[in-house]
Structure formats: structure tokens, C-alpha cells
N, C-alpha and C positions, 0 to 999 in steps of 0.2 A: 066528753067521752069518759068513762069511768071504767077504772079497772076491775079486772077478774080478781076475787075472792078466792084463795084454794082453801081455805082451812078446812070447811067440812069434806073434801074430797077428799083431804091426804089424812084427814083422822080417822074415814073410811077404810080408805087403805090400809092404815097404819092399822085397823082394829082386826082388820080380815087379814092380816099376815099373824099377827098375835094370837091369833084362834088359834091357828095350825102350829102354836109353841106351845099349848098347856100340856105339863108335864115334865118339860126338860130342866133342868138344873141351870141354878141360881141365874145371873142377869139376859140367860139365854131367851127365858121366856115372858122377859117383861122390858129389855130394852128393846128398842127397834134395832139398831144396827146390829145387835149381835143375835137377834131372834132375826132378823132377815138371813144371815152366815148362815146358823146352826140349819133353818129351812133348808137351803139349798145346799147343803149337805147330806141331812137328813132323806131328802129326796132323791140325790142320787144313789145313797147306800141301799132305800127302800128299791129303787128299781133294779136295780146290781143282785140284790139280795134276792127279787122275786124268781128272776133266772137260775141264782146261784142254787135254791130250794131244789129246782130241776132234779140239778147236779148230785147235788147231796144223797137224796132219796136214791137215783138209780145207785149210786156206789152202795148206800144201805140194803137194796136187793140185791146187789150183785155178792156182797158179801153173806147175807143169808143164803141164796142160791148155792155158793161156794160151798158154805161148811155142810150143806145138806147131804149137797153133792159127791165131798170128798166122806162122809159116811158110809156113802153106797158104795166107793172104791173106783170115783170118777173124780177129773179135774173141772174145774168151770170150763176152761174151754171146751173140753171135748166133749163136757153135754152139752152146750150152744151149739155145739155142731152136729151132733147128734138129732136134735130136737128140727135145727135147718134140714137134713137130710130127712127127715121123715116128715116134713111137711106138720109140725106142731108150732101153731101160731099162739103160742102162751106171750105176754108179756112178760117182764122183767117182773112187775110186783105180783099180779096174780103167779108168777111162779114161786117170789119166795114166801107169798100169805100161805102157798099148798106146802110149800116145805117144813113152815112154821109148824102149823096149826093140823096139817095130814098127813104124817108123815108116809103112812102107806101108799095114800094116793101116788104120792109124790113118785116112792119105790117103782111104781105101778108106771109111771110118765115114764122115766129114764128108761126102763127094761124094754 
């Protein structure tokens, strides 16, 4: 009976976790144990982060919406509410790209 060999399996391994380190700083992405760490790291900030984008972006419309809004001599709230009551289904970003970029339109929504 003769035993299993692993070396070409785990230098496999070893070379397909290495991939996913080019780029990171110093022994992160050329050792194995610390290029294995920084990985799962890295992966979970990346998915945290994909969510977190969500986030960001709406608070970025909400606050364009805002200052649009308090121009016209309204609060953010009370054009959300405004906008529910009259049955206007704008999103959050198409409303602040019309605030941005049209401003008349915009006038034109809240009134």
C-alpha cells in the first residue's frame, strides 16, 4: 500500500488563494497564512460593503432631494408626503437626478 501524495494539491490550493491577494500590501499577498487572513477579511468587508453602497446612495438622494426641496419652501418630509398623497411613484434617485439637473421640472412635481 503506498501513500497519498498531497503536494500538488495543496500548491494548487496554495496558488488559487494567492490569486485572490494580488494587490494587497507586503507579506499579505505572498505568504499563505497571512494571504489566507487578509482573504477572509477582505471578503467579508467586500460583501458588508456591497449592502453598505445601498445605504450610502439613498442617504446621497435624500439629501439632494432635501436641499431641492427646502429651496421651494418645503421640508423633505412633507414633500414625501406630499408626493404619497398624490399618488407620484418617483424613486428616491430619479427624484434627486430631476432636482439636480431640472430644476423646473422638479418645481413643477412638488406644486
Amino acid at each position: 500500500m503506498s501513500r497519498v501524495k498531497r503536494g500538488v494539491t495543496q500548491h494548487a490550493r496554495k496558488k488559487r488563494l494567492l490569486k485572490h491577494t494580488k494587490g494587497f500590501m507586503w507579506t499579505r499577498k505572498s505568504k499563505f497564512r497571512q494571504a489566507k487572513e487578509a482573504t477572509l477579511h477582505a471578503w467579508s468587508f467586500q460583501f458588508a460593503d456591497r449592502k453598505k453602497k445601498k445605504r450610502d446612495f439613498r442617504r446621497l438622494w435624500q439629501v439632494k432631494i432635501n436641499a431641492a426641496a427646502r429651496e421651494n419652501g418645503l421640508s423633505y418630509s412633507k414633500l414625501i408626503d406630499r408626493l404619497k398623497k398624490s399618488n407620484i411613484e418617483l424613486d428616491r434617485k430619479i427624484l434627486s437626478d430631476i432636482a439636480a439637473n431640472h430644476p423646473e421640472v422638479f418645481k413643477q412635481i412638488i406644486s
